[in-house]
mmCIF file of the N, C-alpha and C atoms, coordinates in Angstrom:
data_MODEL
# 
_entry.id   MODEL 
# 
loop_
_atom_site.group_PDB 
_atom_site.id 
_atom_site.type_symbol 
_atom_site.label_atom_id 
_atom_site.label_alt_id 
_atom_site.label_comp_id 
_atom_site.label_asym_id 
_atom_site.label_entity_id 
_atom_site.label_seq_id 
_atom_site.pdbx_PDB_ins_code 
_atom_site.Cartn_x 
_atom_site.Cartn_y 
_atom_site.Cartn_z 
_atom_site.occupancy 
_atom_site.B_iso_or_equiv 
_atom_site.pdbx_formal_charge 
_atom_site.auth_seq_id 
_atom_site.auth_comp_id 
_atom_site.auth_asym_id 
_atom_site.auth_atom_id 
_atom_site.pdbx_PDB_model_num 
ATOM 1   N N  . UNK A 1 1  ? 7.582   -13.238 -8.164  1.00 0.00 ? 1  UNK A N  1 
ATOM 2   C CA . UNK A 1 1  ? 6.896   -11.969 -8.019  1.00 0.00 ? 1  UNK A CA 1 
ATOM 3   C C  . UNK A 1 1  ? 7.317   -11.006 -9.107  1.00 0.00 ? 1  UNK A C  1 
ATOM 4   N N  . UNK A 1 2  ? 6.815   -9.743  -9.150  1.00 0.00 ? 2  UNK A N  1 
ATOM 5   C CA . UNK A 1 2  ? 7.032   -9.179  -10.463 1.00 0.00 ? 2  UNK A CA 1 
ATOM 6   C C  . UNK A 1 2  ? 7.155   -7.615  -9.445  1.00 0.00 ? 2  UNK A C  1 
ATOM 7   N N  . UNK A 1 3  ? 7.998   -7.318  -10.165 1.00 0.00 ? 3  UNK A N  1 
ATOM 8   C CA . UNK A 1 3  ? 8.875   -5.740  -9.746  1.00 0.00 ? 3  UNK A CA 1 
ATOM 9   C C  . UNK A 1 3  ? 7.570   -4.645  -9.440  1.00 0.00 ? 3  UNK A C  1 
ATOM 10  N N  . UNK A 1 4  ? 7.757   -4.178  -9.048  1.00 0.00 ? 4  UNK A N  1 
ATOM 11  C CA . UNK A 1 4  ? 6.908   -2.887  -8.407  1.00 0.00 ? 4  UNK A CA 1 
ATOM 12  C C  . UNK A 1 4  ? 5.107   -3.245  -7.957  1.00 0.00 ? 4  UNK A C  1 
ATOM 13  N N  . UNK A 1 5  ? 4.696   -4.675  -7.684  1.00 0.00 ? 5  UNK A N  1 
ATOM 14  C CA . UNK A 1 5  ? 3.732   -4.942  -7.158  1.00 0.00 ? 5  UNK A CA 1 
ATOM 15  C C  . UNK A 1 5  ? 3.643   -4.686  -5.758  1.00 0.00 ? 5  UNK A C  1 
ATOM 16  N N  . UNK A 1 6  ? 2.877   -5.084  -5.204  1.00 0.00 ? 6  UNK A N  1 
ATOM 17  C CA . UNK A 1 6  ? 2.713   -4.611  -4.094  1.00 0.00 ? 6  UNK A CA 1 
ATOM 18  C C  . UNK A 1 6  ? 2.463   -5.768  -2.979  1.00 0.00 ? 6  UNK A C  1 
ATOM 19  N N  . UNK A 1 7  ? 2.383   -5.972  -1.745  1.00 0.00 ? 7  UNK A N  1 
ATOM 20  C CA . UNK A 1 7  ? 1.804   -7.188  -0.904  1.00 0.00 ? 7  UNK A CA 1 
ATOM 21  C C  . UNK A 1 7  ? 1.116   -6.203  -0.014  1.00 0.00 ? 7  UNK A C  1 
ATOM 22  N N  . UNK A 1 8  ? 0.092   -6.806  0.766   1.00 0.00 ? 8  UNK A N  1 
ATOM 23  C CA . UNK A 1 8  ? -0.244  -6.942  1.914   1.00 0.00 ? 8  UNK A CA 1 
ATOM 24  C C  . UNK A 1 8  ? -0.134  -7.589  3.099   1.00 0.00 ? 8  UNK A C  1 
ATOM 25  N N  . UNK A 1 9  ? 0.156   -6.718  4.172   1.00 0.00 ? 9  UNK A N  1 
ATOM 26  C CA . UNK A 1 9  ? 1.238   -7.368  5.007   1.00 0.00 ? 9  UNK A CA 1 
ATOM 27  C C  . UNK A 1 9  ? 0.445   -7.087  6.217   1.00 0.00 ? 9  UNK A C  1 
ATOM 28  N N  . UNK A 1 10 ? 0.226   -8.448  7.431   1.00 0.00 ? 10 UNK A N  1 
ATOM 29  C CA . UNK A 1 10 ? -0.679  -8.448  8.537   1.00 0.00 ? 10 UNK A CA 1 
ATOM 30  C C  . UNK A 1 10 ? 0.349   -8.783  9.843   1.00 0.00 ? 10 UNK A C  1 
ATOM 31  N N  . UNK A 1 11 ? 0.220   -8.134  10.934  1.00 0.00 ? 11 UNK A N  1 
ATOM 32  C CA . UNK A 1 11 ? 0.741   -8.429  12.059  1.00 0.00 ? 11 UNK A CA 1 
ATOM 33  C C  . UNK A 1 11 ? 0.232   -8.737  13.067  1.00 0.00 ? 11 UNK A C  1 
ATOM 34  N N  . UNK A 1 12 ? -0.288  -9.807  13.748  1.00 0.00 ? 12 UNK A N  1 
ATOM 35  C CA . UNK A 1 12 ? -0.551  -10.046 15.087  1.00 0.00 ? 12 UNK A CA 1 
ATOM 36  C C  . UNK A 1 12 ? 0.218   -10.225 16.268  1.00 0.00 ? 12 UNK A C  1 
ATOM 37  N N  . UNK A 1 13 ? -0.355  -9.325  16.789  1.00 0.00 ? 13 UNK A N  1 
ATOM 38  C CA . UNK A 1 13 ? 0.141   -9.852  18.564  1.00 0.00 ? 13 UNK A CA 1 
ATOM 39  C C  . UNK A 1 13 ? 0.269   -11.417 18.869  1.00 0.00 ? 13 UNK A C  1 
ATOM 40  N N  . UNK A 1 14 ? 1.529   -11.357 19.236  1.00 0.00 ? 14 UNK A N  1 
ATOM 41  C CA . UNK A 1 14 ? 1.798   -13.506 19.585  1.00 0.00 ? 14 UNK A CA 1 
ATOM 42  C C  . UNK A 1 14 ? 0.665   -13.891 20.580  1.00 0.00 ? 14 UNK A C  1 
ATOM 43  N N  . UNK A 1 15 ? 0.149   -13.124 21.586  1.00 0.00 ? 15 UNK A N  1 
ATOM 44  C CA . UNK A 1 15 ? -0.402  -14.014 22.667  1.00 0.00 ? 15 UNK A CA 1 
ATOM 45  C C  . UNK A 1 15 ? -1.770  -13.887 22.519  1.00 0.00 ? 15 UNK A C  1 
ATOM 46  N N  . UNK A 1 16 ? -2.604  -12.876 22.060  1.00 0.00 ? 16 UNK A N  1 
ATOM 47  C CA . UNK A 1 16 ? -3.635  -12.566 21.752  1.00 0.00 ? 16 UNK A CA 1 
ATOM 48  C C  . UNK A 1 16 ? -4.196  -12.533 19.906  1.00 0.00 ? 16 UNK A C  1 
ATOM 49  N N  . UNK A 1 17 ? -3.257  -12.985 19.472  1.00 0.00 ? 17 UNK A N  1 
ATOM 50  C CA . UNK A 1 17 ? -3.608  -13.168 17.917  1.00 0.00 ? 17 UNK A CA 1 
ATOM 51  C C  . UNK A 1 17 ? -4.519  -11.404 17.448  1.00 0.00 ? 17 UNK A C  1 
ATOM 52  N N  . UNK A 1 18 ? -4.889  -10.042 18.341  1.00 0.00 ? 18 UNK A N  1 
ATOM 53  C CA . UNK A 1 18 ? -4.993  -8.871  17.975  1.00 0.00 ? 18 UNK A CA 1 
ATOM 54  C C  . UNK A 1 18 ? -3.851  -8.476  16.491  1.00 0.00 ? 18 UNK A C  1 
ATOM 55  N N  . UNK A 1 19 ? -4.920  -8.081  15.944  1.00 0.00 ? 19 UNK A N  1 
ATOM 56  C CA . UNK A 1 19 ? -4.552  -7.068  14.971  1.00 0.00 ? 19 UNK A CA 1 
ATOM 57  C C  . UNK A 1 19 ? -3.468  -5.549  15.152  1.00 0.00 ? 19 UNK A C  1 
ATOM 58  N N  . UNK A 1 20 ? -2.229  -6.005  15.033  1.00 0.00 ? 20 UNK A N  1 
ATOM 59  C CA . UNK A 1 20 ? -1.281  -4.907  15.630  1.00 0.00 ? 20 UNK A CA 1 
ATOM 60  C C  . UNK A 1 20 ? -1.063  -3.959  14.486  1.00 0.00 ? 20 UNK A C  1 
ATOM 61  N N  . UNK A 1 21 ? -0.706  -4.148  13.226  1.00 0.00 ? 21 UNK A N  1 
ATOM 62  C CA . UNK A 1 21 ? -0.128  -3.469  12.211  1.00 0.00 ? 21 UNK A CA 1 
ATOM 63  C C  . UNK A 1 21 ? -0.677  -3.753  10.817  1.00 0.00 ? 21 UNK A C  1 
ATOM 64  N N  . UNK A 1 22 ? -1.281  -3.302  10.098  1.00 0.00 ? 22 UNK A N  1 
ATOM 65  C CA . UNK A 1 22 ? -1.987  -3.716  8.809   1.00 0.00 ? 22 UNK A CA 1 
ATOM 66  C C  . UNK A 1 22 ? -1.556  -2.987  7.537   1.00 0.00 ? 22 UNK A C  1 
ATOM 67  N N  . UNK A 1 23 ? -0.728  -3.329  6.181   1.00 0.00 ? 23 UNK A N  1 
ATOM 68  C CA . UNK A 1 23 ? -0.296  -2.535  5.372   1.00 0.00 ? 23 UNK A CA 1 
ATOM 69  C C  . UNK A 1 23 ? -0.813  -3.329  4.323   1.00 0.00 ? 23 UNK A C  1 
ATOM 70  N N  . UNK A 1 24 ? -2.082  -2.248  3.304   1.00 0.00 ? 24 UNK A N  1 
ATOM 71  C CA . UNK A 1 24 ? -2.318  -3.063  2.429   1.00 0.00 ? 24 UNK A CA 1 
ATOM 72  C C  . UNK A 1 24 ? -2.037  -1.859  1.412   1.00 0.00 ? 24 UNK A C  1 
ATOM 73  N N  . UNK A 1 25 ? -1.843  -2.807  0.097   1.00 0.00 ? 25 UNK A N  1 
ATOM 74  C CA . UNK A 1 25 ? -1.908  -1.316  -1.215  1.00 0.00 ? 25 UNK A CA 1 
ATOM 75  C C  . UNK A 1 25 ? -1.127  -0.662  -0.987  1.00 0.00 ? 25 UNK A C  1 
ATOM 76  N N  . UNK A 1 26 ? 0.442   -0.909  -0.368  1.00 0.00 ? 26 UNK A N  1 
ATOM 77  C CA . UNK A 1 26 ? 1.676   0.055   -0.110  1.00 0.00 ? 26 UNK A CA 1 
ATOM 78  C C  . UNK A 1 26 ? 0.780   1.047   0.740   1.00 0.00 ? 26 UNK A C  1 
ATOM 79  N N  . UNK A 1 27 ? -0.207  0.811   1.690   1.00 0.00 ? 27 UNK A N  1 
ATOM 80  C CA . UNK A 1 27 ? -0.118  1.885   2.481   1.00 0.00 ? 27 UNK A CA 1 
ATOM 81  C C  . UNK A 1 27 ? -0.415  1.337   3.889   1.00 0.00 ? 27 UNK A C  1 
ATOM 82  N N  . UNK A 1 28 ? -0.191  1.972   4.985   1.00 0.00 ? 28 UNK A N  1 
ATOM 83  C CA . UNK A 1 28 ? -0.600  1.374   6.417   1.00 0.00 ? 28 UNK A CA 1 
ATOM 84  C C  . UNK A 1 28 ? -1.396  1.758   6.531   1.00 0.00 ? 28 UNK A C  1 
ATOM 85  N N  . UNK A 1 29 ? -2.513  0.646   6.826   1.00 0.00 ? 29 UNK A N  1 
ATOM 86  C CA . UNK A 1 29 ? -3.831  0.961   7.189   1.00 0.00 ? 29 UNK A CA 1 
ATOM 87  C C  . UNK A 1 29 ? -3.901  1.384   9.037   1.00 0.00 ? 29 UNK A C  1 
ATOM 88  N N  . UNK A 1 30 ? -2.995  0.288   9.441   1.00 0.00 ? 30 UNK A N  1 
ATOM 89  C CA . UNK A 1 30 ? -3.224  0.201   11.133  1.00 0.00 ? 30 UNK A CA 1 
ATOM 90  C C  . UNK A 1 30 ? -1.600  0.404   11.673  1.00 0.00 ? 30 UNK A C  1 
ATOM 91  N N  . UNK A 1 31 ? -1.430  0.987   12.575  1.00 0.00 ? 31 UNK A N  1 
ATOM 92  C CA . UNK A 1 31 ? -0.406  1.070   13.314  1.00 0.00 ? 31 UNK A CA 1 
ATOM 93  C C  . UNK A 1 31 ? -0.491  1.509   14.621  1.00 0.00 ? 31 UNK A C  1 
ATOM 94  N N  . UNK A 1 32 ? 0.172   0.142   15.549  1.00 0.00 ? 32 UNK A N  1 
ATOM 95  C CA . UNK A 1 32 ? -0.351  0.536   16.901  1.00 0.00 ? 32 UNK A CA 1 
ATOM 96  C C  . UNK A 1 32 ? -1.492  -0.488  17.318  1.00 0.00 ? 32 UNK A C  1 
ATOM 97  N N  . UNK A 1 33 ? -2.478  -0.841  16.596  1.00 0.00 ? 33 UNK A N  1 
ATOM 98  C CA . UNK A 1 33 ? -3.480  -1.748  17.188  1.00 0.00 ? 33 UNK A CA 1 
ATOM 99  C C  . UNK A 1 33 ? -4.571  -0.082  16.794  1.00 0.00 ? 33 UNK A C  1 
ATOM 100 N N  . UNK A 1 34 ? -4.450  0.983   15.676  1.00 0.00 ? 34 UNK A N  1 
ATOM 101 C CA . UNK A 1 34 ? -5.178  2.673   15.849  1.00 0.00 ? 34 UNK A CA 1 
ATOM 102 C C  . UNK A 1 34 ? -5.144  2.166   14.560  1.00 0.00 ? 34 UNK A C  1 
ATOM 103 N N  . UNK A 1 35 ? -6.530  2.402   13.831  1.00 0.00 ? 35 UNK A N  1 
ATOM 104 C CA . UNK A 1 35 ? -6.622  2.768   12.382  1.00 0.00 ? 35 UNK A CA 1 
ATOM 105 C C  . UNK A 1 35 ? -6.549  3.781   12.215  1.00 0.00 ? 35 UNK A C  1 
ATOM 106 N N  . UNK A 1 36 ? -5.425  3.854   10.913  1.00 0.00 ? 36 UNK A N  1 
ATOM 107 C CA . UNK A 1 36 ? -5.481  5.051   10.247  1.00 0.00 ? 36 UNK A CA 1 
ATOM 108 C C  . UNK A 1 36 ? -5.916  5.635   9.183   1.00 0.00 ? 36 UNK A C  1 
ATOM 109 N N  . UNK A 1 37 ? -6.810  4.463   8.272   1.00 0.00 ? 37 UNK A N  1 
ATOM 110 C CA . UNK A 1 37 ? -7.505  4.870   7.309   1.00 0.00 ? 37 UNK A CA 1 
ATOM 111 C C  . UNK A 1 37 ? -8.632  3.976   7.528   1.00 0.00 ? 37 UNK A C  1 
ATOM 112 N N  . UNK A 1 38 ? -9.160  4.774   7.116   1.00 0.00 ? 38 UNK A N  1 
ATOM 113 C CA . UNK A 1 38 ? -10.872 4.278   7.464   1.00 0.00 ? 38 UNK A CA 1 
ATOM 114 C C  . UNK A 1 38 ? -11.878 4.547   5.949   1.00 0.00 ? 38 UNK A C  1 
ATOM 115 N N  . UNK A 1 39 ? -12.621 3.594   5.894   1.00 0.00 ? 39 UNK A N  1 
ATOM 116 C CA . UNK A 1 39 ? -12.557 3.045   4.862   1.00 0.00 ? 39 UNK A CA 1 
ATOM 117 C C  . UNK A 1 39 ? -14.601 2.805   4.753   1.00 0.00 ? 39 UNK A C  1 
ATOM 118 N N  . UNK A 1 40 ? -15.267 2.114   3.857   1.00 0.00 ? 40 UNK A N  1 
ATOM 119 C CA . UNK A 1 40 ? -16.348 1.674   3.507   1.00 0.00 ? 40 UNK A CA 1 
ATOM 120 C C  . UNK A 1 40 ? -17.040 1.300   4.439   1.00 0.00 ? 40 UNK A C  1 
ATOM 121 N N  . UNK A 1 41 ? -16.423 0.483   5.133   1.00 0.00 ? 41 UNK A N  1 
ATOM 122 C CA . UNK A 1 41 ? -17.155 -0.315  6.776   1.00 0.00 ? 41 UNK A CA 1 
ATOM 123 C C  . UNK A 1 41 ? -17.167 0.176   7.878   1.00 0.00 ? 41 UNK A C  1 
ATOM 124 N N  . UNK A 1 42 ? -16.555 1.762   8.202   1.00 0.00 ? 42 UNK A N  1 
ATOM 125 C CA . UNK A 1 42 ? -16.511 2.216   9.175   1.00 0.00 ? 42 UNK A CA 1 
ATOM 126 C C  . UNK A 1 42 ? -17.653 3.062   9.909   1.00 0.00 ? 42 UNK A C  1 
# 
């Protein structure tokens, strides 16, 4: 990997495979299973 890039990082709930936590572009999109940025598709 190369220094100051970035990842995107996905969290699901174990039993329900739900979308719990979403950080893309060094920023959190979702926290909680609550978007917090809302975006093109909304």
């Amino acid at each position: 990997m190369k220094e100051s890039s970035d990842a995107d990082v996905l969290i699901l709930e174990k039993d329900t495979l739900e979308i719990a936590h979403v950080v893309a572009k060094g920023q959190q999109m979702i926290k909680d299973k609550e978007v917090i940025v809302k975006g093109t598709f909304e």
